[in-house]
N, C-alpha and C positions, 0 to 999 in steps of 0.2 A: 352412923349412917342409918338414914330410916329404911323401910321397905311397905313398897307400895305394890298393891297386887291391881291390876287392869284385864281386860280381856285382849285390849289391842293396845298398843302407842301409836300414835300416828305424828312422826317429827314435821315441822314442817307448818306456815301458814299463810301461806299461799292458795293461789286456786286449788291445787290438789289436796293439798292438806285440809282445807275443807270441807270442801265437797266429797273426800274419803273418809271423814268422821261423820258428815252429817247421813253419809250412804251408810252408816257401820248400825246404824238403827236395828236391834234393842241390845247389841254388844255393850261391854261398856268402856269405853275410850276415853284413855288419857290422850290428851293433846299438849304436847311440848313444844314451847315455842323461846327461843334467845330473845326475842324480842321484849319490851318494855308490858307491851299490848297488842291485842289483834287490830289490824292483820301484818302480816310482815311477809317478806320477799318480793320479789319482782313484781308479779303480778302486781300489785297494787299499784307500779308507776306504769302500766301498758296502757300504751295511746293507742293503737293502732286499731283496737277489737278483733271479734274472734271471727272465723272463716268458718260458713257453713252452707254446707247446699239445701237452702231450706225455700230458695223461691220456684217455684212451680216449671217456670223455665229453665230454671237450673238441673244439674245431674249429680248425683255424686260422685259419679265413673269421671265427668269432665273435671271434678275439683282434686279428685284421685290423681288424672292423669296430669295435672297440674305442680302436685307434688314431687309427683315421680321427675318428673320435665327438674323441676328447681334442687331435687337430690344429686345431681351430676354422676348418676348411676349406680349409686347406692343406696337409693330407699329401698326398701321390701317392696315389694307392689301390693302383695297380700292386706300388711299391716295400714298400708295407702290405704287400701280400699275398705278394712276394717273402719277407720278412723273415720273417714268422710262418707261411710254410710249409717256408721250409727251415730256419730256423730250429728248429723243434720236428724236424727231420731232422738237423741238424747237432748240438745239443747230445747228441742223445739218442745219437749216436757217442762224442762225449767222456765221455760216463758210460759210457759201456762202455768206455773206454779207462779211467775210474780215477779221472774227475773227481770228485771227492767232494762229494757232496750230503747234507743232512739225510734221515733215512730213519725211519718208525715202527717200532717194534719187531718187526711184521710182515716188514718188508724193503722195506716200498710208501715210494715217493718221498712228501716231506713237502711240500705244495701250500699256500700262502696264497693268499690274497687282497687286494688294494691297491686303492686310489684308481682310480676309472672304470674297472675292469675289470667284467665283467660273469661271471667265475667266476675259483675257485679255479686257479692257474696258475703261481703264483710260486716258484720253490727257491729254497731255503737253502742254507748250508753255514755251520756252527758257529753256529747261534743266526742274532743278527743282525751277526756278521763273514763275511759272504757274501764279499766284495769280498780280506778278508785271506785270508780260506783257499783261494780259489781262485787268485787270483794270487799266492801263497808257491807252491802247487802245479805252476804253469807256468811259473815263474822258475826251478824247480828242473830242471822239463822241459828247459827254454832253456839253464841252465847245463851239463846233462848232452848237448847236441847236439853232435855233431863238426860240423856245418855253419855253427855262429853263433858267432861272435867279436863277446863284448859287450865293449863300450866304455864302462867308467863315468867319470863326470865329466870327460863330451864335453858342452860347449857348442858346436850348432851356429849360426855367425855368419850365412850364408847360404845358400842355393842356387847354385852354382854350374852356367850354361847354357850348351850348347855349339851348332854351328850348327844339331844338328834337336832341342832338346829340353834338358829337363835333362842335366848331365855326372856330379852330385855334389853334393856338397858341401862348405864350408869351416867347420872346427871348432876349436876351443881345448883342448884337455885340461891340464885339470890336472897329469898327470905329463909329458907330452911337447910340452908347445907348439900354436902352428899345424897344423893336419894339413887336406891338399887331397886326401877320400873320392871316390876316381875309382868311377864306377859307372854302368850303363848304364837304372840303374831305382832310382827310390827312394820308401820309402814313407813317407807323414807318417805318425802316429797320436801326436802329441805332446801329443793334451788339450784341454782348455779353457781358461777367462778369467777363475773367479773370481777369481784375484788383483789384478783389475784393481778389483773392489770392497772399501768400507770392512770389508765382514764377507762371509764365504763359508765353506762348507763344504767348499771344494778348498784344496790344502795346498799349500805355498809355490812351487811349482813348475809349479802354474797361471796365468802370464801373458799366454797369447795368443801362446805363439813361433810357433803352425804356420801361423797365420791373417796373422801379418807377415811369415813366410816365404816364405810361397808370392803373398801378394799382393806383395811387392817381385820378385817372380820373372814376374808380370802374371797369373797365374792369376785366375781365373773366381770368386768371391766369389757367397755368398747367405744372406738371412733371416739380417744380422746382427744386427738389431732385436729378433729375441726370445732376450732372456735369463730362464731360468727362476728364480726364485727359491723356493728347497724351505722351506714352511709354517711348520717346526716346526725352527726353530733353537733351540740354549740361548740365553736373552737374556739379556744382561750389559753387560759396559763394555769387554771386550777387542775388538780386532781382528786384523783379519788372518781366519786358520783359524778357526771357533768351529764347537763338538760339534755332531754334528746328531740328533736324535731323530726313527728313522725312522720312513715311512710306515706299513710294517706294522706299528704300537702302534697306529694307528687303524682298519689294517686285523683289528685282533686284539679291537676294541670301547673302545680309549679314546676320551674327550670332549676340546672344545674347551669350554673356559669362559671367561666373561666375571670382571668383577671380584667380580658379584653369586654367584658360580657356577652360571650359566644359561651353557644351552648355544643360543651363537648362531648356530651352521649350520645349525639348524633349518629356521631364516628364510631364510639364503641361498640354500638351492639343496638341491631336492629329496633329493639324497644326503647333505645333512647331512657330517660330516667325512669320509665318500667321494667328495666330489665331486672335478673333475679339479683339480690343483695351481695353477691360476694362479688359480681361483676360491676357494681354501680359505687362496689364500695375499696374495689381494687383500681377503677378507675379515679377515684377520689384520692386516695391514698398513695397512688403514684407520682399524682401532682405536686399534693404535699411534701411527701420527700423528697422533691426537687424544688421545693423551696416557693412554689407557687400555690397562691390560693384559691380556694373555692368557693363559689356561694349561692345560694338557695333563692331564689326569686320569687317571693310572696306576693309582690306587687299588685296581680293581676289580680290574686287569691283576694285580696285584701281589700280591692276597688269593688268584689262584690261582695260584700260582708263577711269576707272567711274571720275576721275576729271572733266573730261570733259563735261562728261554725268551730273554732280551733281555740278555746278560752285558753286550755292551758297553757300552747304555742304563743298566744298570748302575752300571756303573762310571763311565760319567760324571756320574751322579749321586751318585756318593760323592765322586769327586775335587773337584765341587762344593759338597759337603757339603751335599747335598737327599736327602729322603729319601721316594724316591715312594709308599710303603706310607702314609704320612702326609699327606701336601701334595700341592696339583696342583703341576705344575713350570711355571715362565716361559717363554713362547716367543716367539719372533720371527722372521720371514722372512730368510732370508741367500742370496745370487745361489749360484748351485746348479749349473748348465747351461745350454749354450747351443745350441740349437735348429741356429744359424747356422754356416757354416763356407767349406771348402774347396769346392766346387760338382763331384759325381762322377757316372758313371754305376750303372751296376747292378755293375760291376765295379771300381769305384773308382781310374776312371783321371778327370782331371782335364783342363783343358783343354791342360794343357801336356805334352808328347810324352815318356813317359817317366816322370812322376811320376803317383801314385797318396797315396789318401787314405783313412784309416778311421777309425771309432771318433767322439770328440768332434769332432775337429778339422773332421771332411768332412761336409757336408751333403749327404745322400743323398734329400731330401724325406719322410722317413718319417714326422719327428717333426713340420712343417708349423708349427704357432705356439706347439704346447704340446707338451711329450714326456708319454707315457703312462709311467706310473712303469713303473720296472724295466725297460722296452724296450732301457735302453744299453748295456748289456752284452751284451745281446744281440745290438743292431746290431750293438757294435761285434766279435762273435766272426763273424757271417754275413757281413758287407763284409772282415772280413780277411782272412780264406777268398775271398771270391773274388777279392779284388785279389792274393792269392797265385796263385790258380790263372790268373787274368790274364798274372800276371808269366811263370810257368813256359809257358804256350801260347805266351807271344810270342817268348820267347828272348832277351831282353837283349842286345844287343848289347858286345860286348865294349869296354870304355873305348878311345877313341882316344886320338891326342897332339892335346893341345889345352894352353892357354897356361895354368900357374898362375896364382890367382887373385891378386888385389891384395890386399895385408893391410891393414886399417883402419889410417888414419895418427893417429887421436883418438879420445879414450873419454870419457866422463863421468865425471867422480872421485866416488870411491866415494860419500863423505859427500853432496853432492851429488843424485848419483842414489837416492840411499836416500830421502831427504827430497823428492824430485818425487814420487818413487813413491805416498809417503804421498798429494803433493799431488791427482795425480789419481786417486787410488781415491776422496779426497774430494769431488771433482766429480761422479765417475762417478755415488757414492752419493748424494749429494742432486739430482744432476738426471737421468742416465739410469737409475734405478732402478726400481721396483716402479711408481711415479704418476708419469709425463712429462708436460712440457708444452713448448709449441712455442719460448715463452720464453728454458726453463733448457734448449733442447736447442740454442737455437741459441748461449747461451752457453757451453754445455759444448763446446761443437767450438772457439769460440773462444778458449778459456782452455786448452784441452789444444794448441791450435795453438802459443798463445803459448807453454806451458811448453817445448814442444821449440823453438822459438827463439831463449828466453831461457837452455839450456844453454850452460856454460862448458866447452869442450872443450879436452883437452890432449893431449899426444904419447901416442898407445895405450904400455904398458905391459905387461910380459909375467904380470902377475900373473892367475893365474886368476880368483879369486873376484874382482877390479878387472873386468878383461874380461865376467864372466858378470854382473854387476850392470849395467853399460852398456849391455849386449847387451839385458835382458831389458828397462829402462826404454827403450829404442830399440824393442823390440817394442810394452810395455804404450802408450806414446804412439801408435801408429801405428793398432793395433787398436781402443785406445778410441776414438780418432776417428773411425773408421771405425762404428763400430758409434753415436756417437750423429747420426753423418750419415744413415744407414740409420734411425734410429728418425725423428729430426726428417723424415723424405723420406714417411715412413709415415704418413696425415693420417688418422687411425681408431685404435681400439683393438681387437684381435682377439690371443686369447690369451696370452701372454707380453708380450704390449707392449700397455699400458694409457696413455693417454693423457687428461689431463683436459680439454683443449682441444679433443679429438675422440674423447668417452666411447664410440659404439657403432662395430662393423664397418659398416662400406661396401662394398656389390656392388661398384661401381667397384673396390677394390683387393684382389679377393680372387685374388691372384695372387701368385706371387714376385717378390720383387727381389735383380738381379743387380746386382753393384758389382764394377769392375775399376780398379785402380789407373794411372791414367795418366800420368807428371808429377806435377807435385805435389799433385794435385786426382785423388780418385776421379770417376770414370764410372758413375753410377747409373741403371740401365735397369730395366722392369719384363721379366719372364718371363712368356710363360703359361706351364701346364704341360704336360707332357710328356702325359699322359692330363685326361679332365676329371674336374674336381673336384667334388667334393659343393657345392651350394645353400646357401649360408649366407643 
């Protein structure tokens, strides 16, 4: 095992990950990533762009109260208003540093409008490759810092804790083996979970590592029950990844149609296909399961040059050989985000001494039960900024001598773990999915329990891609459980967790729940919040 000393790790390479190394300036940070290359995680496939109250007409109390509105009474208000005022401070610095935005021929920033916002707010970059052109553009930033030593095709295996806090961490790489990241500060921003579903819109590399990371490490857990699912997936027969057709095509005047081509948001909910994503995607999702299909009407989009406007939308519609100038397109609900995570403060320190949280992974209360479209990028550029600026005030303690980790003595063989994986994204999808019930949730905890006990384990092996397949099915079991314990403990349905057994919210549980891993059995507690919440 080698041993490498940092002043920080920062997992994770995504928007937060990032933009939390390149904030870590003159520390010196290791940046660990599974990936091949930067950049990796979600961000890098977001179409929709980021939300900011940065036009003159705009407030950030109105983009605050917007979130609060789409949290279904569990955002924080505080951390609302936190986000979307320095937020629209903090971005409006990186476009003057060079961040590249879509711009009208004027020179004036290009402004959409999305799902439950209540004005125009939203940037661009390259059409609808928000997510690609800004994270190419900060990977490049990253790889040009003398202060970040990235680390690609680092699989980290654990947290490593020392007597006051975290130490580090223990990693795999690809080229050099075991490696034991001594550091006196490290920062998650490793992502979300859809991989843990049969279909998602996060790419393979979304399992759930940061939420089994840091819950095997005893960290503070919350609101792992609302998983988002984004409205307007391509519908088809693959899994795994599948396209996603973003929200701004509805925020740009496309329709939802039925099979008759009526448009049935009408009826749902006053905003029609503006309304907030769990309602537009619970209303999708109902159809489907009754066997009826849905489709996206580009048509109009399309008669006024939206190809152009929408390359990517585009192109996945060519690569599917649909042709939206002609036909509405098929759509389907696919798990998207997850509301739930790491449990941080305003500065994205967690409860464990030393480690820090941002982006998907940490649950800062913003997002409450439902995320307001385009807020995550956001979040996650305003929490890595501060948990950087956290890091540098506190001064990281220099790594002591403490004892190398133990290296894992078994793994799960490859074939093996590839074919659980399948098995529980199929659980996840028919019982903690879009319609829960108390039923298939208390099976679902029990049949994910089973599959990690019925693992055949053998002498670890030094093979990477053997190791990082182990590692991640060792994550995906531990997370899904966890999240449909948290759903089954939830007896209501309140934004992103819909339950048929208990269809409306309950005053009683209009609060957070916390889950801390204890032994073999989580500890699930209710929260109030930290400020009071809005009246549901």
């Amino acid at each position: 095992m080698q041993l490498r000393d940092s002043d920080v790790i920062v997992i994770g390479s995504g928007m937060a990950g990032l933009v939390g190394a390149l904030s870590l300036a003159p520390l010196r940070v290791a940046l660990l990533t599974k990936t091949d290359d930067l950049p990796g995680g979600s961000s890098n496939w977001a179409q929709g762009g980021i939300a900011a109250a940065i036009d003159p007409a705009d407030d950030p109390a109105e983009h605050a109260a917007d979130t609060v509105a789409a949290g279904a009474g569990l955002t924080d208000p505080e951390m609302a208003a936190l986000l979307t005022d320095e937020g629209a401070k903090r971005l409006t610095r990186w476009i003057n540093r060079g961040l590249p935005f879509d711009r009208e021929a004027n020179g004036r920033l290009c402004l959409g409008r999305e799902a439950a916002h209540g004005a125009a707010r939203v940037l661009h970059a390259g059409g609808d490759a928000t997510g690609r052109t800004l994270i190419a553009d900060l990977s490049a930033r990253v790889r040009a810092a003398s202060h970040i030593q990235v680390q690609t095709g680092a699989f980290v295996w654990d947290l490593v804790m020392g007597r006051h806090g975290v130490a580090g961490v223990l990693a795999h790489h690809a080229n050099d083996g075991w490696v034991f990241h001594r550091a006196g500060a490290v920062l998650l921003a490793c992502g979300g979970i859809g991989q843990l579903y049969r279909h998602t819109t996060n790419p393979a590399e979304a399992t759930g590592d940061g939420i089994a990371l840091a819950a095997r490490a005893g960290a503070d857990l919350a609101d792992l029950e609302f998983v988002q699912f984004h409205p307007t997936a391509l519908a088809g027969t693959r899994t795994g990844q599948v396209p996603l057709l973003t929200e701004a095509l509805r925020g740009a005047g496309a329709h939802l149609l039925d099979e008759h081509g009526g448009r049935f948001m009408l009826k749902a909910h006053p905003l029609a296909e503006l309304a907030p994503r769990d309602v537009v995607a619970k209303a999708i999702g109902g159809r489907i399961a009754n066997g009826l299909p849905v489709y996206l009407d580009l048509r109009s989009l399309w008669a006024d040059g939206g190809a152009a406007k929408f390359p990517t939308v585009a192109g996945i519609c060519a690569a599917a050989r649909l042709d939206p100038a002609c036909l509405p397109i098929p759509v389907a609900p696919a798990a998207h985000y997850h509301m739930g995570g790491v449990v941080t403060d305003q500065d994205g320190r967690t409860s464990i001494q030393g480690l820090y949280a941002a982006g998907e992974v940490a649950c800062t209360g913003v997002h409450g039960a439902n995320r307001l479209a385009s807020n995550s990028l956001l979040e996650a550029l305003v929490f890595a900024e501060r948990a950087a600026d956290a890091i540098l005030a506190s001064s990281p303690p220099r790594p002591g001598p403490i004892a190398l980790p133990d290296l894992p003595t078994t793994m799960t063989p490859a074939a093996q773990a590839a074919a659980v994986s399948v098995q529980a994204a199929d659980i996840m999808a028919e019982s903690v999915g879009l319609l829960r019930d108390g039923i298939g949730l208390s099976c679902a905890v029990a049949e994910l329990e089973a599959l990690e006990a019925g693992l055949d384990l053998e002498v670890g092996v030094e093979d990477h891609a053997g190791i990082r397949l182990s590692g991640e099915l060792r994550n995906r079991l531990l997370t899904a459980t966890l999240i449909a314990r948290a759903a089954l403990n939830r007896q209501e349905s309140r934004g992103a967790h819909q339950r048929s057994d208990w269809p409306e919210p309950r005053a009683e549980w209009r609060h957070r729940q916390r889950l801390t891993l204890s032994g073999p059995a989580p500890r699930i507690r209710v929260a109030p919040p930290r400020s009071p919440l809005p009246v549901m």
